[in-house]
C-alpha positions in Angstrom: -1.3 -41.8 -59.4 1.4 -44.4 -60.0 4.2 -44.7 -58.6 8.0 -46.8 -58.9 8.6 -50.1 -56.6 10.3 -49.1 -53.8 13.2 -51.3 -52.8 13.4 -52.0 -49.6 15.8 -55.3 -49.3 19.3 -54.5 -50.0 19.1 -51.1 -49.5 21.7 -48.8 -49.1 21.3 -45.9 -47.2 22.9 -42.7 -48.8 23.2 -40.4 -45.9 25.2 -41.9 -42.7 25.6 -39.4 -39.6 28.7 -39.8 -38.4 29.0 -39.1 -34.3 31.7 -37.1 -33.7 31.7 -36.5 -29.6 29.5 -36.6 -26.7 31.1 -33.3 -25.0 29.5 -29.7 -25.4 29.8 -26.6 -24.2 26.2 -25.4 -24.2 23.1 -26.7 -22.3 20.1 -26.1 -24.6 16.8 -26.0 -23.3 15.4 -29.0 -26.1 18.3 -31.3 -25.8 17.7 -34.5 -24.4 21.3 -35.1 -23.7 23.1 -32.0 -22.0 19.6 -29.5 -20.9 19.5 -28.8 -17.6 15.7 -27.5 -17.8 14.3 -30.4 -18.9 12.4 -32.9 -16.2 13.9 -34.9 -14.0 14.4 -38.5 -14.1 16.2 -38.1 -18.3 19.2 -40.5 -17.9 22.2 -39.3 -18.1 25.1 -40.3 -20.8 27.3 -43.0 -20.4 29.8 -42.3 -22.3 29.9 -37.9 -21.4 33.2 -38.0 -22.9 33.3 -40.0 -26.2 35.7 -38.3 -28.9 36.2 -40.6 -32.0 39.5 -40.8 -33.1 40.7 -40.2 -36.8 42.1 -43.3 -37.1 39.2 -45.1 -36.4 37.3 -43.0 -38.6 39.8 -43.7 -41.4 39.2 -47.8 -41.0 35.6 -47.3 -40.5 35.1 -45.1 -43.8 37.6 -46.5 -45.8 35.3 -49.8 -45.3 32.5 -48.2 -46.1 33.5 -46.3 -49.5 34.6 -49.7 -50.4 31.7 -51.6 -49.8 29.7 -49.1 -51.6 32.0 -48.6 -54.7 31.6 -52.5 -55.0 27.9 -52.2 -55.2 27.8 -49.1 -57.8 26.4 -46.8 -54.8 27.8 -44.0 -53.4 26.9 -42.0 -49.9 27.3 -38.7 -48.0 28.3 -38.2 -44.6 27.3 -35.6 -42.2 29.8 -34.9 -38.9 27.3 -34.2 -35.9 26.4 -36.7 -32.2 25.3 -35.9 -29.0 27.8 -32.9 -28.9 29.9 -30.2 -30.1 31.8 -31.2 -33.3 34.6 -29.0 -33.6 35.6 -29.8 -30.0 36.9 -33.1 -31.6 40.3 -32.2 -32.7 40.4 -35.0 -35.0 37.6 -33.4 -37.2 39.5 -31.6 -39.8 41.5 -34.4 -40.5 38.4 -36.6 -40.9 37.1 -34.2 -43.5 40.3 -34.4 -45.1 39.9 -38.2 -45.0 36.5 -37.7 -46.7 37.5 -35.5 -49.2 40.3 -37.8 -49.9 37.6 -40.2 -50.8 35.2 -38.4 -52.7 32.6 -38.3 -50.1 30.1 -35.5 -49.8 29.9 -34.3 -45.9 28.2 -31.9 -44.2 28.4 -30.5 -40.6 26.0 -29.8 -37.5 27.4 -27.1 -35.3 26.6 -24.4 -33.1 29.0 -22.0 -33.8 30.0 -21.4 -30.5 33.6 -21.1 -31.2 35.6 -17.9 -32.0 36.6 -20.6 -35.1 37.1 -18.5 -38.3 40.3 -20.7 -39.5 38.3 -23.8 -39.3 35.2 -22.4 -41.1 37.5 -21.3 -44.2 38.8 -24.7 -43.9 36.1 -26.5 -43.9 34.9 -24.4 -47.3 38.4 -24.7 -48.7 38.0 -28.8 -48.1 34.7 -28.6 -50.1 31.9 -29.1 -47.4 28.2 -29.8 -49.0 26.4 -27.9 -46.4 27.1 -26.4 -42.7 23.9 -26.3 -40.5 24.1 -23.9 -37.6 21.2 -22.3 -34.9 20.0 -18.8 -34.4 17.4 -19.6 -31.8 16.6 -16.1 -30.4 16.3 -12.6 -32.1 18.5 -10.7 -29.4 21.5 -11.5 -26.5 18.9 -12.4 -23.8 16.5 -14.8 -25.7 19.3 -16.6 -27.4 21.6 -17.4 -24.8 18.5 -18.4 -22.7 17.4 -20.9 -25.0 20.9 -22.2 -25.7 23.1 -21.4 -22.2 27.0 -21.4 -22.8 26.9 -19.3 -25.6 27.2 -16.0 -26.7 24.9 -14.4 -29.3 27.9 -12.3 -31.0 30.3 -15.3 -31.5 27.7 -17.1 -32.9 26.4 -14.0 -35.2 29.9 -13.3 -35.9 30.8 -17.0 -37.2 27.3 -17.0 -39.5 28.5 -13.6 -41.2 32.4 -15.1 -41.7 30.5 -18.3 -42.8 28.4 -16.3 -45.5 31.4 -14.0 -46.8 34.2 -17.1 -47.0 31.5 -19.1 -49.0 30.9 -15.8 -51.1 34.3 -14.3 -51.4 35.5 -18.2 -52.8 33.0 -18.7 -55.0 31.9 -21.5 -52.8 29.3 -24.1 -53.7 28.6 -24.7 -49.9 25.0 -24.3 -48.9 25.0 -22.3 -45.2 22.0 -23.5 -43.5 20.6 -21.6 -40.9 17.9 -23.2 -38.2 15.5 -21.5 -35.9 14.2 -24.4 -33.1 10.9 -22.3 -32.3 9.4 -23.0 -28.6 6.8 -20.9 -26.8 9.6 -18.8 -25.2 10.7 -17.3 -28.9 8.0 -17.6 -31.4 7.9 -14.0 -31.4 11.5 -13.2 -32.2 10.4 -15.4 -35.3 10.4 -12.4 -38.3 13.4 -10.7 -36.4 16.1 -13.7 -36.8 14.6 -14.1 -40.4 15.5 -10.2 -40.9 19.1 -11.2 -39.1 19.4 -14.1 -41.4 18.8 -12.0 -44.6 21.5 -8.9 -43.2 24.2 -12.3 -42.6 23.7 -13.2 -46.5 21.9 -16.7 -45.2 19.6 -18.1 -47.9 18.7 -21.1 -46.7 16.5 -20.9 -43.3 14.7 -23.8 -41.5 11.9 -23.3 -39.0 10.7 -26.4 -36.6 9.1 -26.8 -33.3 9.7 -28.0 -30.6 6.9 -30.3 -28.8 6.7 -32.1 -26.0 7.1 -35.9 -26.4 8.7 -37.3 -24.1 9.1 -35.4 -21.5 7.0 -33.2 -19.2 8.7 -29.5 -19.4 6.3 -27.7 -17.7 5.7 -25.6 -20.7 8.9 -25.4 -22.1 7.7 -26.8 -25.6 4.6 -26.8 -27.6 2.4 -29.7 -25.9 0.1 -30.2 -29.1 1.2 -29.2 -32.7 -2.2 -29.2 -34.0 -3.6 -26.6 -31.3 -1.2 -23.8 -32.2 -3.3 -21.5 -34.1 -1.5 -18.3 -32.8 1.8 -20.1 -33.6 0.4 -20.9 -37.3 0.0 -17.5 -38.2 3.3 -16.4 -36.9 4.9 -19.2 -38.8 2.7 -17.7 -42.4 4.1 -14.0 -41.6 8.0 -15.4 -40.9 7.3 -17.6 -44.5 5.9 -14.2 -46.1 9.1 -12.1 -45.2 11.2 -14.5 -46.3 9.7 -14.8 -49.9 10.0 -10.9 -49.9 13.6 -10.7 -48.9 14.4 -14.0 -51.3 15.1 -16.5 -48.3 14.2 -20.0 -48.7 11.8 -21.1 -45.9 11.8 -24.7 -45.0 9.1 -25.9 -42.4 8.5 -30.1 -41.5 5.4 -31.3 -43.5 3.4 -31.7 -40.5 3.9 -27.7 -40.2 3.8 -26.7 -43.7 0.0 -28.7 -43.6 -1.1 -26.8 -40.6 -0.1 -23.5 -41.8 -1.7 -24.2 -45.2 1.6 -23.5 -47.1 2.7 -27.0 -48.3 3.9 -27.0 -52.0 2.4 -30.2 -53.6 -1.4 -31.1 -54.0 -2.3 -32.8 -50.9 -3.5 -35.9 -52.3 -0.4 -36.1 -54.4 1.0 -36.0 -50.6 -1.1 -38.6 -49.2 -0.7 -41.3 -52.4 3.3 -40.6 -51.9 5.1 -44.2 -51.7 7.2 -43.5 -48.0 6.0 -40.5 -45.8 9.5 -41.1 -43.8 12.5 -41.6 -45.7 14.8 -41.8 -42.7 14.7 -45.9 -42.4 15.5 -46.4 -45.7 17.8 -43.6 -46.6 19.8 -42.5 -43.3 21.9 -44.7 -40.1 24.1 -43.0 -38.0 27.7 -44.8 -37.3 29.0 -44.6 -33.7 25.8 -43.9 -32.5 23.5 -46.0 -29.8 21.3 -46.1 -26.8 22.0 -43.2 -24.2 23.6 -45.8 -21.9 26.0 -47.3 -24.2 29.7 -47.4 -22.9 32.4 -45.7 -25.7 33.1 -49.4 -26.3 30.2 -50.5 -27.4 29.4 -47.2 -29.1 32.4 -47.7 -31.4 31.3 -49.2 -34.9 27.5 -49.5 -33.6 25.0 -48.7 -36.9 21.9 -47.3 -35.6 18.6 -45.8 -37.1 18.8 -42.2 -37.5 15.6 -41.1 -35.7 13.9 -41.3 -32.3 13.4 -44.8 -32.3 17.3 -45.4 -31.8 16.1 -45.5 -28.0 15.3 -49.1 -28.9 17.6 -52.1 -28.8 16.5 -53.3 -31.9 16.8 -50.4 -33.8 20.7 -50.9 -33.1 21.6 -52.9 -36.3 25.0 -54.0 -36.0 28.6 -53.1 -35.6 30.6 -52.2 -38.7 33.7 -53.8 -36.9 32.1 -57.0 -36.2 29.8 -57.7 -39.0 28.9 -57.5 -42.5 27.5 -54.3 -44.3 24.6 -56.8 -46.0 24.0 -58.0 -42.3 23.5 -54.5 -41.4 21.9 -53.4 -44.0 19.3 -56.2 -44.2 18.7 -56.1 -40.5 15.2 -57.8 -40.3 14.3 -55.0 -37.9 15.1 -52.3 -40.6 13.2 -54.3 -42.7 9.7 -54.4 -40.7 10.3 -50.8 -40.3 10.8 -50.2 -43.7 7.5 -52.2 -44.9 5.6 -50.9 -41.8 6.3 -47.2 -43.0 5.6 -48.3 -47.1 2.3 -49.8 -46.8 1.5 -46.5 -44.0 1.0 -49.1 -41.4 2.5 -46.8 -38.4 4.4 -47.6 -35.4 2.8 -45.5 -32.5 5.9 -44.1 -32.1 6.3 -42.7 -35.5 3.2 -41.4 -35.6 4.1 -38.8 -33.0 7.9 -38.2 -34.1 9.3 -35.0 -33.0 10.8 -34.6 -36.7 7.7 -35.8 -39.2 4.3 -36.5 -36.7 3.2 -38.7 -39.2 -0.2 -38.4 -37.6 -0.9 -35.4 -39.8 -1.8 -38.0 -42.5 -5.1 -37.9 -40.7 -5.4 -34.3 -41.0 -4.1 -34.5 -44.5 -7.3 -37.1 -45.2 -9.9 -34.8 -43.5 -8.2 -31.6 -45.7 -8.9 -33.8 -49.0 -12.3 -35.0 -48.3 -13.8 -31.7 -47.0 -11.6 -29.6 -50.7 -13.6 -32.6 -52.4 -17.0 -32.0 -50.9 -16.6 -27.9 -51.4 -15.3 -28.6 -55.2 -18.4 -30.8 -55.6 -20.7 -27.8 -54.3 -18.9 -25.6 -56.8 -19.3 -27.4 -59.7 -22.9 -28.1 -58.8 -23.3 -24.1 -58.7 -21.7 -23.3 -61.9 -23.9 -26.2 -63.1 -26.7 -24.2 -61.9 -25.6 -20.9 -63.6 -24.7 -19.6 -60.3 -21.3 -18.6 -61.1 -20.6 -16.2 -57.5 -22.0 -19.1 -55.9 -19.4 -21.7 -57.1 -16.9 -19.0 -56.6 -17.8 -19.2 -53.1 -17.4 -22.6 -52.5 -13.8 -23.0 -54.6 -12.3 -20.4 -52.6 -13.6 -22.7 -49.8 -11.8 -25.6 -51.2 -8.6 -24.1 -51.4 -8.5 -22.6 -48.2 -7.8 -26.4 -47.3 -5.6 -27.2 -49.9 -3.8 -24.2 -51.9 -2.3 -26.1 -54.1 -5.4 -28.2 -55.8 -5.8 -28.4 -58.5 -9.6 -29.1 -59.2 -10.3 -26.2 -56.4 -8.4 -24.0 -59.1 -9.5 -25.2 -62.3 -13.3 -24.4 -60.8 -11.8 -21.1 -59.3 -10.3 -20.6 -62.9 -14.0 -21.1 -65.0 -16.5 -19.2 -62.2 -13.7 -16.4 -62.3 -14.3 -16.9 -66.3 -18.1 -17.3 -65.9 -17.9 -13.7 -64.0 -15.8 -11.8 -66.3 -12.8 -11.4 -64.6 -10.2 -13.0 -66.9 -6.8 -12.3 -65.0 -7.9 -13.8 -61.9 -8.8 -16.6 -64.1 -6.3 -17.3 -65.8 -3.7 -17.1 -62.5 -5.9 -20.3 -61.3 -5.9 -21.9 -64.3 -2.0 -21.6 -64.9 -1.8 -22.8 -61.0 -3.5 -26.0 -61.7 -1.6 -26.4 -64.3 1.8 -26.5 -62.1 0.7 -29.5 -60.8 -1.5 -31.3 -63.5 0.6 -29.5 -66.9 -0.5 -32.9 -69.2 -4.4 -32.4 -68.6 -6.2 -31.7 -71.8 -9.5 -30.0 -69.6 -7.0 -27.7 -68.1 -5.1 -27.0 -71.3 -8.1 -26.4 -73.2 -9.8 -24.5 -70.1 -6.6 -22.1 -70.1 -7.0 -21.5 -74.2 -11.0 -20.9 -73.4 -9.9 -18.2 -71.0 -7.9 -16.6 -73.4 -10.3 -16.3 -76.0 -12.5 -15.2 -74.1 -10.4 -12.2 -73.2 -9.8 -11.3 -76.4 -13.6 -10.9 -77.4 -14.2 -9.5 -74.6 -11.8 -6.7 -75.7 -8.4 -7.9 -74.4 -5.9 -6.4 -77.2 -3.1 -7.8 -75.4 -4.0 -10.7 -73.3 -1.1 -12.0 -72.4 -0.2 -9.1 -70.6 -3.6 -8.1 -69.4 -4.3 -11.4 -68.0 -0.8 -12.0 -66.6 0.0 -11.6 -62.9 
């Protein structure tokens, strides 16, 4: 597969966080900035208090629009930090600055405020997407995971969220995410069943591992040794297909649970596995012991790795946007992650583990070997043999499409037409200009007719 240059010098990013405030009113167990279960020894924030201001907002993304109408690019912002957005006072009226600009934004935030004025608000101003939590199917787990809050605030801000959005007609995508640890895995299918009763449609499941820090088994220590956790995640992915939720998972999760979308080796041949150096930086945002001073203005990279000095790439009050943007830094990191040469760091990222592109190898090679066998069999006349060993390729990549071509003609081989033509449409999904499979799908056909098929394209449809 071929693929477009990808530019890397010069590069705008089209996403900037934007980091609102350091103060919150809940202590969740995962964060590294406000839990108070999490080991000792995490340093603590030096700037507890940071609220940015609207005014400095206004200079800071009036400066940016400009820079990026001059270039013929355009960006979105999302309004989240180390903290509690909406206990920034300022935030409405930055929205309204935003929207006075024509700039997408989205928000991060727990809904942990009795708040329905501001949520209509915030739909009323236009907002792209809000992104809340529902980390616990009942009053106990949740307020466990997240302490501070209180399940039916939260479950009452989700429903006013989903009927404002409805009632107006509103374009506003309501995102709903479940941070699973080992202490609510099993509340996994409930919150999805709460999610469908709030009108969510939109749900995002991640987990929680430990990195960092030792917690004693408050996250996940391994992501490839969850087996239990796999299958819970498939089940929570099944409901949600049947009760028309969209289930989002992290790549690294979607591989292990065998539910990824794409061919894997179209996965692996992908130009960037991590688009977050070249397509995200957070503004106001920097190392966990920066003072409000120098936090003001600072562009940072929007991932883990913002821990690093480095990674810091300027200050929008002090330098250039093409100085920031062409930070040689940002640039290593950018090249490092195109050519899938790895920082250690990024190959155990609590967001993307990009050491699953081992796993993702291994997957390919061992589909590969069990196609081979298959096509060997039918090669053979052995038709229930090669049917064997297909089904055996796919159960380590779904989505191939030689596994289901070969599924498609042993299916054939053995009569059963239907289930033959379902595999042969499948590869087809992913490889729709291949002549094999177009003719392969008219062979099935034919065949179904002779073999006394009036109506095929019923009989043979799924």
């Amino acid at each position: 597969m071929t693929s477009s240059p990808v530019k890397i010098k010069d590069r705008l990013p089209s996403f900037i966080g934007i980091n609102t405030t350091h103060v919150c009113n809940l202590k969740c167990v995962y964060c590294p900035y406000h839990s108070r279960k999490l080991a000792k020894g995490i340093p603590a924030v030096r700037a507890p208090n940071f609220m940015l201001n609207k005014g400095i907002f206004g200079k800071q993304i009036t400066k940016l629009w400009q820079f990026y109408e001059e270039n013929g690019e355009s960006f979105s912002i999302n309004f989240s930090g180390l903290g509690e957005p909406f206990l920034n006072p300022h935030l409405i009226p930055m929205m309204e600055k935003a929207r006075s600009l024509s700039i997408p934004f989205s928000v991060v935030s727990n809904f942990s405020l009795p708040a329905a004025p501001y949520i209509e608000r915030c739909i009323d101003l236009g907002i792209k997407a809000i992104n809340t939590n529902l980390d616990g199917g009942n009053k106990r787990e949740y307020e466990e995971t997240r302490p501070g809050s209180c399940f039916e605030t939260t479950l009452a801000n989700i429903e006013k969220a989903s009927s404002f959005i409805a009632k107006k007609q509103s374009a506003t995508s309501l995102n709903l995410h479940f941070i699973i640890t080992p202490q609510n895995i099993h509340s996994l299918k409930k919150v999805i069943k709460i999610a469908h009763d709030l009108g969510i449609k939109n749900f995002f499941a991640k987990m929680v591992v430990e990195m960092e820090y030792s917690t004693d088994g408050l996250f996940f220590k391994d992501f490839e040794s969850q087996n239990e956790i796999f299958g819970i995640i498939k089940e929570g992915n099944k409901l949600a297909e049947k009760v028309g939720i969209n289930f989002n998972q992290p790549l690294y999760s979607a591989i292990l649970t065998n539910l990824h979308k794409e061919p894997l080796e179209d996965i692996l041949t992908k130009p960037v596995p991590c688009w977050t150096a070249f397509d995200c930086m957070w503004l106001n945002f920097g190392q966990i012991q920066f003072t409000e001073r120098e936090l003001l203005g600072n562009m940072s990279l929007c991932c883990p790795l913002r821990r690093y000095k480095k990674y810091m790439f300027g200050n929008i009050h002090n330098d250039s946007l093409w100085k920031i943007i062409n930070n040689r830094h940002r640039l290593h990191l950018m090249k490092a992650l195109h050519e899938k040469k790895f920082p250690a760091r990024c190959k155990n990222c609590e967001y993307n583990y990009l050491r699953i592109y081992k796993t993702i190898a291994k997957k390919i090679d061992r589909c590969a070997a069990a196609c081979n066998r298959g096509e060997m069999e039918l090669y053979s006349g052995h038709p229930d043999r090669a049917h064997k060993n297909f089904k055996d390729a796919l159960s380590h990549d779904h989505c191939s499409p030689q596994a289901n071509f070969g599924l498609a003609r042993s299916l054939e081989a053995m009569g059963k037409y239907r289930d033959a033509l379902y595999h042969i449409e499948k590869a087809l999904i992913f490889r729709n200009e291949s002549a094999r499979f177009v003719r392969a799908k008219e062979e099935i056909k034919k065949a179904g007719y002779t073999n006394g098929y009036e109506n095929t394209e019923n009989k043979l449809s799924r």
